[in-house]
C-alpha positions, 0 to 999 in steps of 0.5 A, spaced: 545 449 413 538 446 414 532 451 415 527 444 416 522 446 422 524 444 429 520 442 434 520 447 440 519 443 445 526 439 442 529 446 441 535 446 446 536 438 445 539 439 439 545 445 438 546 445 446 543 440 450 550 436 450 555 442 451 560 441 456 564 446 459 572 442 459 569 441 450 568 449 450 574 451 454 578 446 449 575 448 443 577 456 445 584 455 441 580 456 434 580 463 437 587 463 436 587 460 428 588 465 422 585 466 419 580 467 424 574 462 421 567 466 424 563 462 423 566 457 427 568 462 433 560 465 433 558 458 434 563 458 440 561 464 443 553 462 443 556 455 447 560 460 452 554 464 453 549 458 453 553 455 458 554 462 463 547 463 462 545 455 466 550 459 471 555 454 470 561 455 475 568 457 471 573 458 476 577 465 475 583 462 472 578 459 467 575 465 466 581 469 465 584 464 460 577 464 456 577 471 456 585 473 454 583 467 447 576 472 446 579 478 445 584 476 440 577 477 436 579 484 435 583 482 430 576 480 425 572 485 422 566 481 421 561 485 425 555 479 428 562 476 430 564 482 434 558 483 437 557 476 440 565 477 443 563 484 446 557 480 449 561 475 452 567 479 455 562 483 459 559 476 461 566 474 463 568 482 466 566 479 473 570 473 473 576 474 470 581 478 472 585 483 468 580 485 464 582 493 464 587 490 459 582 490 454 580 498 455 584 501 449 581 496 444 574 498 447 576 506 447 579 505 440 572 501 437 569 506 440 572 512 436 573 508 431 572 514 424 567 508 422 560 507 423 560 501 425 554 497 428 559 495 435 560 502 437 555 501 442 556 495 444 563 497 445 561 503 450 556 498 454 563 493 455 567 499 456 563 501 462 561 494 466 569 493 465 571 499 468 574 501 475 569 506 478 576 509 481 578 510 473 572 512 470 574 519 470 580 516 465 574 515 460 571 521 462 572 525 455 570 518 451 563 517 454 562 525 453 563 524 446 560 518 445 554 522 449 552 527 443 554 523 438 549 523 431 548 516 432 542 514 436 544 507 438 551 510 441 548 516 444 543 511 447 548 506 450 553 512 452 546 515 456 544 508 458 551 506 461 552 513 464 546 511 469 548 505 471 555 507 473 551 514 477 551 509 483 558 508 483 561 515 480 555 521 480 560 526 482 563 525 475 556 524 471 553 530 474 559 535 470 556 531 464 549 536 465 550 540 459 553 534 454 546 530 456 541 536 455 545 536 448 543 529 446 535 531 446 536 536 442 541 532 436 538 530 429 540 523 427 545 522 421 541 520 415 543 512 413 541 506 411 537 501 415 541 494 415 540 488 419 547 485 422 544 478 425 541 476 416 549 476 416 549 471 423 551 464 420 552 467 413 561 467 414 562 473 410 564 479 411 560 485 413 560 492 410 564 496 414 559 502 415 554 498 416 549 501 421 542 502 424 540 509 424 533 508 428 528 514 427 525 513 434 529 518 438 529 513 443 536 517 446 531 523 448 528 517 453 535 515 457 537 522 457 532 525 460 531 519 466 538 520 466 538 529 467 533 527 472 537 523 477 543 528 475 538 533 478 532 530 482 534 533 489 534 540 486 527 543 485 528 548 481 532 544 476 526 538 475 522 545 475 526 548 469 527 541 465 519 540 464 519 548 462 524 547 457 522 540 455 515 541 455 514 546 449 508 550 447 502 547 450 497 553 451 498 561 449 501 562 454 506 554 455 508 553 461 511 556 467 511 562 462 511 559 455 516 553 452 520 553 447 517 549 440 525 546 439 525 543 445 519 539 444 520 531 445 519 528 440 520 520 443 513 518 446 516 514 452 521 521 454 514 525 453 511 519 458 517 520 464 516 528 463 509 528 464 512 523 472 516 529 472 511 535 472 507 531 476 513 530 482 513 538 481 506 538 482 506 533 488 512 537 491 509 544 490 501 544 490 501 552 487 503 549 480 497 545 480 494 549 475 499 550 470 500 543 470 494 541 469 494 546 463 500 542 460 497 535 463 491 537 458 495 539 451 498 532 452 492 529 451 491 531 444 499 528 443 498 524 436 501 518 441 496 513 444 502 512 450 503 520 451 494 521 452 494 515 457 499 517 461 496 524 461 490 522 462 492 517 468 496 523 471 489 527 472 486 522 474 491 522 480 491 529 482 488 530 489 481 534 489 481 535 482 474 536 480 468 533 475 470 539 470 477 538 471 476 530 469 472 530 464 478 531 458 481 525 461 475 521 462 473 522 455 480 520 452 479 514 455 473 513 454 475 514 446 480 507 448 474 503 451 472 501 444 480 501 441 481 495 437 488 495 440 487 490 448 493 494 450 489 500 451 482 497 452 487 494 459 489 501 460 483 505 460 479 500 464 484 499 469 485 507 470 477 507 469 477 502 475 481 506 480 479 513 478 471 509 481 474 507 488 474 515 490 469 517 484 464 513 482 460 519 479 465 521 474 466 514 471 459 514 470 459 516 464 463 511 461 457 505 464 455 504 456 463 503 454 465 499 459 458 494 459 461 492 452 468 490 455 464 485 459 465 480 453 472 481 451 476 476 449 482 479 455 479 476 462 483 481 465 479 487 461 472 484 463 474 482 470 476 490 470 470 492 466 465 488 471 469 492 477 468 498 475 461 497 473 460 494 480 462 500 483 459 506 479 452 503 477 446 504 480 440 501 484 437 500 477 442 497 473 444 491 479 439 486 477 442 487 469 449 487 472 448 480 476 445 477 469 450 479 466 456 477 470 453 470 472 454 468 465 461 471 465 463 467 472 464 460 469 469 463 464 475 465 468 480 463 473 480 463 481 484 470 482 479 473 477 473 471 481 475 473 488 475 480 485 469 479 482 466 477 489 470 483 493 467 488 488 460 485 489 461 485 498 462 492 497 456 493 492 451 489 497 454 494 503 452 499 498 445 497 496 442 493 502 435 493 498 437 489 493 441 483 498 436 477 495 439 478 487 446 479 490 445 474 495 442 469 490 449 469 486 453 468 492 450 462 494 450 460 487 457 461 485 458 458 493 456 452 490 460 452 484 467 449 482 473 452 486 478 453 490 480 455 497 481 462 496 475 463 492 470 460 497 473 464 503 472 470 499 464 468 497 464 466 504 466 472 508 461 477 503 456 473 506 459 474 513 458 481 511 451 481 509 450 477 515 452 482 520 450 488 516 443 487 513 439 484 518 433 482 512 438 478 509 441 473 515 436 467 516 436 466 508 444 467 509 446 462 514 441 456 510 445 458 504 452 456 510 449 451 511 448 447 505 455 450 503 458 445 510 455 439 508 459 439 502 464 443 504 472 440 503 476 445 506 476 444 514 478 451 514 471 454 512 467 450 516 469 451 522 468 458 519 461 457 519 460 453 525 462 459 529 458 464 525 452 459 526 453 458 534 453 466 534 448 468 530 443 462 529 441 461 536 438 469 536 434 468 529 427 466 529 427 458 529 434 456 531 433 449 531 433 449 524 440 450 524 442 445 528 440 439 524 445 441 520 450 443 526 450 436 529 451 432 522 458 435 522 459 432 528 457 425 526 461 426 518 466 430 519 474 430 521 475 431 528 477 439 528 471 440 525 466 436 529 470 440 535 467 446 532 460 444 530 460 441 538 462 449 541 456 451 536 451 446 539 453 449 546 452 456 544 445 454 542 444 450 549 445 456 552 443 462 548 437 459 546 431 462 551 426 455 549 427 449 554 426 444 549 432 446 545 435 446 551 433 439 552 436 437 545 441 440 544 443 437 552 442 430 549 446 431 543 452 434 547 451 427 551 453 423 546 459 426 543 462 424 550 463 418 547 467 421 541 474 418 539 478 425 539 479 427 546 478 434 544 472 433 542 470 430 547 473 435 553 469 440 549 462 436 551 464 435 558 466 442 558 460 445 556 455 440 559 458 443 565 456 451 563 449 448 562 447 445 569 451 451 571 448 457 568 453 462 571 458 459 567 455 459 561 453 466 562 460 468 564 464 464 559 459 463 552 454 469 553 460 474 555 463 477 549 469 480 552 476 477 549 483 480 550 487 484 546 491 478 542 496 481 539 498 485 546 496 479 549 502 475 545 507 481 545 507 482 553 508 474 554 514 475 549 515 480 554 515 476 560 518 470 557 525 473 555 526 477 562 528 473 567 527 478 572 520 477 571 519 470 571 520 470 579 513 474 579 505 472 576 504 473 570 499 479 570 493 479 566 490 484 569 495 489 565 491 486 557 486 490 555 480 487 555 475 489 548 469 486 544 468 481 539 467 487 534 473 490 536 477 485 534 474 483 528 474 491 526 482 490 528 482 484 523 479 488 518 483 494 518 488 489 518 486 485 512 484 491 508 492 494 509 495 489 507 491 485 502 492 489 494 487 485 489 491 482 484 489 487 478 490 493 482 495 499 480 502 499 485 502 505 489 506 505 495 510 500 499 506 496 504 505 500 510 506 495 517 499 494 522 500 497 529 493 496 532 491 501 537 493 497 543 499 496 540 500 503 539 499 505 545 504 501 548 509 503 543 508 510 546 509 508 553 515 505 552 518 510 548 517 515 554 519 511 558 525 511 556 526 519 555 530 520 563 525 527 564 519 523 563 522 516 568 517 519 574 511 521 571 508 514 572 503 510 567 501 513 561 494 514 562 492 514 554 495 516 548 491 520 542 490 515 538 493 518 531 496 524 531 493 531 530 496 535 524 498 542 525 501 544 518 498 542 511 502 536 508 505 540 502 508 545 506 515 547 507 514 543 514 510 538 516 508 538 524 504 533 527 502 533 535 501 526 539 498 528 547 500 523 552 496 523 558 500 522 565 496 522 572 499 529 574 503 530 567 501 532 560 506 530 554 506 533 548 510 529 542 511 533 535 514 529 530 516 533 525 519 533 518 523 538 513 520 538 506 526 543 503 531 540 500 537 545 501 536 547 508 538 544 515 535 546 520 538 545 527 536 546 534 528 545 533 524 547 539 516 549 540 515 554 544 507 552 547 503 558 550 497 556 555 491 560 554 489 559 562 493 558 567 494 552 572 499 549 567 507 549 568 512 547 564 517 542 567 521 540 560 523 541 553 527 536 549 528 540 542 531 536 535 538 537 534 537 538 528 531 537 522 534 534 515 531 534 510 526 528 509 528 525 516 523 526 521 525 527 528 521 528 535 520 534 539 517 534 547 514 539 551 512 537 558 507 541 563 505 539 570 498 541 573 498 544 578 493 543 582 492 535 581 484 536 582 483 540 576 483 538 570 483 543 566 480 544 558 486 549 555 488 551 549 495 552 547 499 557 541 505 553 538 511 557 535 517 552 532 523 556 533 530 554 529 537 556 527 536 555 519 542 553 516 543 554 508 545 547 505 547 544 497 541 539 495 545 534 492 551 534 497 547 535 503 553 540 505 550 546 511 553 552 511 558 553 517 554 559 518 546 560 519 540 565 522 535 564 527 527 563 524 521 561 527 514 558 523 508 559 527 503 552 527 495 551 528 494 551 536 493 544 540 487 543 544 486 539 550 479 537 553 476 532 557 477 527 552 484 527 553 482 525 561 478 519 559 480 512 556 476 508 552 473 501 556 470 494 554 464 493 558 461 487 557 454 488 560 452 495 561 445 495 563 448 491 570 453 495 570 449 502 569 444 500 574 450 499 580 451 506 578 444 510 579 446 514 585 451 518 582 447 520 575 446 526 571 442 528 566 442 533 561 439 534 555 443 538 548 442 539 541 446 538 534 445 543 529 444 540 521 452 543 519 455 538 525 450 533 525 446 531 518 445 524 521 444 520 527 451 517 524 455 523 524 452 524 531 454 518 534 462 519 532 462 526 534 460 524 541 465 519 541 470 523 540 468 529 544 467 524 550 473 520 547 469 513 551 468 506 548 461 505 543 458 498 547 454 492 543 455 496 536 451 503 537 457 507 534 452 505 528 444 507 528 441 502 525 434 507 525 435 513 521 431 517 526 432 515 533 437 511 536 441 509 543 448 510 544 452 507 550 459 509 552 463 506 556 471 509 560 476 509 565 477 516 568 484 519 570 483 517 577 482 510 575 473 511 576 468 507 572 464 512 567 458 510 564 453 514 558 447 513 555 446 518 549 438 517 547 437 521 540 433 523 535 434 526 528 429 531 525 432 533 518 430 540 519 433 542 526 438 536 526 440 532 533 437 533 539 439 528 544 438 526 552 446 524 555 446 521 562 452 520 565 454 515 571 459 513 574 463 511 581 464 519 584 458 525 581 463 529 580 466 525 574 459 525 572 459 532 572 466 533 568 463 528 563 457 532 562 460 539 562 464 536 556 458 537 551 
């Protein structure tokens, strides 16, 4: 045979290219030849492979025969040959029929005396071939091949069994014992040889030719395999990690652990460490001594072991600067490896530990500046990102420099996480946005694409919004970006931007010269855009010069070739000779809620009963702007995962909080007790916890708000794994009178893990008071003892009850929020019903005007106005507030603060609205 260098490229256009599946199935009768000639066979037996692998269709009868010709092999001794025919039978197990006739043959491989190579091989055949309704047929093979000395027999026995759980689990779980046995068994001693030397070489292999591999890789499939055998039961996961957890400190683990036990495979002691912290997750009063096990793993002679130690600490929830030192060492250690495995690994646990403690990271600074360089793109993005979250004011100016020179080397993807890290850096540090805003209009102006462009867009649109010192430089740099911009997309961004913010600044016809170019150079969408930012300066702008201009520009575009370019015109010449319009449709900042806006369409559209009536527009809720932005940047922060970071959870679905509240609505709806209570009125905006997360039950509470009823939801779940809870209910006790309680829809029953709802509804009974109240909660229930692995209750069970923390309801619970788009129109209209009071925060509730700000917003549970929910004065500041009330009247707030470091808020709130007692409700709130 010919060893002569072959080009890769041409590779499969030798041996296969041409293999035709009527040649192969002819060719099968040298199966039948004697003696059998191997290497003609292991030629065939690739070709077959070959072609199941480009999914080459064989019929059944095809598949049948083929098989029936394959396993006359069994005959040969030669072991590369009796390798390649047990490949190709689990290839054809799922399409020929009668493969069970092979069963013997594989089983007395199996048990064969000798230590042959394909005694694994015959025991994964064996189990994809297999019946599921006869494994127990081969239940005492696989036992024993599970606790035999030979690693890779164990292993395939182990391995097999983890598939065949899914199909037979009951009869894998009598298999506990044989499977903890296979941890602690010691390889036979043997020889190493290889089988694929002798692949194309026609003699006959040794007989007891095996590999006996020293890496005790069995105790990995075995230990994955006793967690799925027992991961519904506590105790046991508890127990496996004790056993196998060995002597860690002085006293080991849960008590101390055997030294025999120990893990000797790095990969199994890695899945321990996921089991230790599965205890730990679901039973937090084992944090410490887990954390004492997590630690003496750090010092494990195996690189793979320390980083998963180190990574597991990382995780832990509250864990202190003291408690992360010992991993953050070890990782630091691995910064400078000469290995890129473990420089990728450290950085990237480094990075995510930054995201919620940039403190403890700090230290690394000096390590992780040197990765900055590394030849790995992946380990210098991850490098530069972590720095960018855990430097200092101090070090912005050096990082720029430094990450300047790094952009040009790395693609797109990467730079986009760059860019993202550097927009959470100028929130961070707004007095260095010249040196931040300088590089981002730098890389604007280089090479990339869509994606790329976005994000450096969008970081600007930040700095625009958040750093007012910074937005005259900001929209010039936009400005220049739209001249030479190829993505329609992004321009009509800016042009937007630009009719929003360039008419407020200091000189806005500085702007629209290079608004009006869009118009005369660019697509039709485009220069639709750039016509509705002109039509923004010519209204928003207060100089009648500007005026006149802009009048004149929008005049000529009536002459575009598109025909919404020029109804745009037409339409905004209109609002400019009629300055109602203008103010009503261009200065107003009111938009609806677009995605309660589609759904109720939807809504209206698919009933037909409906369609006969007007469409009621009045039924969207009205917000602003900036509420819609926020709503697009929840939503884009949920959804969007950077492309280097570490998977946790599987992606949660966005409901905003119009949304939300309509979901309620309809839910309660649909509950008969509840059908003549009315409207909702308003709904908690997220539920209120009453239990801690890690108890055995986990109580959340929502509060629905009718006009003379009040609802209250508890979603509840059952965390306990062998107990069945049945008729759930809560027992509320009001601490005032005036409430009376007219419904109680218990759970049937709490499985565990299924979460499920319990109502509880109380009329007021005189529907002028409003009463503030707080209620004691008791969840009572029959507790019904039940198998973790079955789910099997007892016919029999006991009654028990777990008290709850208690429910408050306010005069936040009476109000709703509410989008006034001009509030000091709307605050003069009320003057006559005002009150006016003053009050103060102490320093603990109130150390800043910001946190002053939310705790009146939800104290009052009103809507903050024209984006005072965030002081942009450390030391005084006017909060405006605006809601509907129960009764459906108008309320109104102005809140004027001050902020003293030493005795904390002090602040004048008034009041008004369309009746003085609501007023006087509102204030008495405070």
């Amino acid at each position: 045979m010919s060893y002569n260098k072959r080009d890769e490229e041409t590779a499969d256009a030798g041996l296969f290219y041409h293999v035709d599946k009527s040649v192969v199935l002819q060719e099968a009768r040298v199966f039948n030849s004697s003696p059998i000639n191997a290497r003609k066979c292991r030629l065939l037996l690739t070709k077959i492979i070959y072609l199941l692998y480009l999914g080459e269709p064989f019929t059944v009868k095809e598949a049948t025969d083929l098989f029936f010709n394959v396993i006359k092999l069994f005959q040969s001794k030669d072991t590369s040959l009796r390798q390649m025919m047990y490949l190709v039978i689990k290839e054809l197990s799922g399409i020929a029929e009668d493969v069970i006739m092979v069963t013997q043959s594989l089983i007395k491989d199996i048990q064969s005396k000798q230590e042959t190579i394909y005694r694994a091989n015959a025991i994964r055949a064996l189990c994809l071939i297999t019946d599921p309704s006869m494994i127990q047929g081969i239940e005492r093979v696989l036992k024993a091949a599970i606790v035999d000395k030979t690693p890779s027999v164990s292993s395939a026995a182990l391995v097999s069994s983890y598939h065949l759980c899914d199909v037979a689990k009951d009869i894998i779980k009598r298999w506990f014992n044989e499977v903890q046995e296979a941890i602690n068994l010691k390889p036979t001693t043997g020889g190493f040889a290889s089988a694929a030397s002798n692949y194309f070489a026609g003699g006959q292999s040794a007989a007891n030719q095996v590999i006996i591999s020293a890496s005790s890789i069995n105790q990995y499939h075995a230990i994955g395999l006793l967690y799925l055998i027992r991961q519904h039961d506590r105790m046991a996961i508890t127990k496996l990690v004790h056993t196998f957890s060995g002597t860690r400190s002085s006293s080991g683990f849960l008590g101390g652990g055997s030294s025999g036990n120990t893990l000797k495979n790095p990969s199994a002691v890695c899945m321990l460490i996921r089991f230790a912290c599965k205890v730990m997750e679901d039973d937090p009063g084992s944090t410490r001594r887990i954390y004492e096990l997590l630690e003496g793993f750090l010092r494990h002679k195996s690189d793979m072991v320390n980083l998963e130690a180190a990574r597991a600490i990382c995780d832990m929830r509250d864990v202190s600067s003291k408690e992360l030192h010992p991993a953050i060492s070890v990782l630091q250690l691995f910064l400078s490896s000469p290995k890129p495995t473990l420089r990728f690994a450290a950085i990237r646990t480094l990075n995510k530990l930054s995201l919620n403690n940039p403190a403890a990271v700090a230290p690394c600074n000096l390590d992780i500046e040197n990765l900055i360089t590394d030849q790995n793109r992946s380990v210098a993005t991850f490098a530069i990102t972590t720095l960018l979250k855990t430097g200092n004011e101090a070090s912005v100016d050096r990082l720029m420099k430094q990450i300047s020179g790094f952009m040009s080397d790395i693609s797109d993807e990467f730079k986009v996480i760059v860019v993202d890290a550097i927009r959470a850096l100028c929130l961070k540090f707004p007095a260095k946005q010249v040196v931040m805003l300088a590089f981002l209009s730098k890389v604007l102006r280089d090479e990339g694409g869509y994606n790329f462009k976005k994000a450096v867009v969008e970081a600007i649109f930040d700095m625009v919004k958040h750093i007012p010192e910074c937005k005259d430089t900001a929209l010039t740099h936009l400005c220049e970006f739209i001249e030479d911009c190829e993505f329609t997309k992004l321009s009509v961004r800016v042009l937007h931007l630009l009719g929003s913010e360039g008419p407020l600044t200091s000189t806005p016809t500085e702007y629209i010269r290079y608004i009006y170019n869009r118009v005369i150079l660019e697509n039709s969408i485009v220069r639709a855009a750039a016509v509705s930012a002109l039509a923004k300066f010519g209204v928003l702008c207060p100089d009648s010069v500007v005026k006149k201009s802009v009048h004149v520009l929008l005049t000529r575009c009536l002459d575009d070739v598109d025909d919404e370019v020029r109804d745009r015109a037409t339409l905004y010449l209109a609002m400019m000779n009629n300055p109602g319009l203008g103010e009503k449709f261009i200065s107003n900042d009111a938009t609806f809620a677009l995605t309660t806006l589609e759904r109720r369409l939807v809504e209206y559209i698919n009933s037909p009963i409906d369609n006969s009536k007007e469409f009621e527009l009045e039924s969207v809720p009205v917000i602003s702007k900036s509420q819609e932005e926020e709503e697009h940047r929840r939503k884009r922060d949920l959804i969007s995962e950077p492309l280097l970071s570490v998977p946790t959870k599987e992606p949660t679905n966005f409901v905003s909080s119009h949304d939300q509240q309509a979901i309620y609505a309809e839910k309660l709806s649909s509950v008969a007790e509840f059908a003549s209570f009315g409207e909702l009125f308003k709904s908690s905006s997220k539920p209120i916890e009453l239990t801690e997360s890690e108890t055995e039950y986990v109580v959340h509470c929502v509060k629905h708000t009718f006009a003379r009823h009040l609802v209250f939801q508890f979603n509840c779940t059952n965390t306990l794994n062998d107990q069945l809870l049945e008729n759930v209910h809560m027992e509320m006790q009001p601490e005032v009178g005036g409430l009376i309680q007219i419904a109680a829809i218990p759970a049937n029953k709490l499985e565990y893990n299924v979460p499920n709802v319990i109502y509880v509804a109380f009329e007021r009974e005189d529907p002028e008071e409003l009463p503030d109240v707080t209620f004691t909660n008791t969840l009572k229930f029959e507790v019904k003892d039940c198998d973790p692995t079955t789910g099997e209750a007892d016919p029999e069970g006991y009654e028990d009850e777990y008290p709850v923390d208690d429910i408050d309801v306010s005069t936040s619970d009476y109000i709703r929020p509410l989008y006034v788009s001009n509030f000091e129109v709307e605050f003069q209209k009320l003057e006559e019903n005002e009150v006016v009071n003053t009050f103060a925060l102490d320093k603990e509730k109130a150390p800043s005007l910001k946190a002053a700000c939310a705790f009146i917003i939800d104290l009052l549970g009103m809507q903050a106005l024209e984006d005072t929910s965030i002081p942009k004065n450390n030391r005084v500041h006017t909060l405006l507030l605006a809601g509907t009330f129960l009764d459906g009247s108008k309320v109104l707030a102005r809140c004027r603060m001050t902020f003293n470091a030493n005795s904390g808020v002090a602040f004048e709130l008034a009041v008004r609205s369309e009746d003085e007692n609501v007023s006087q409700i509102v204030l008495m709130a405070i």
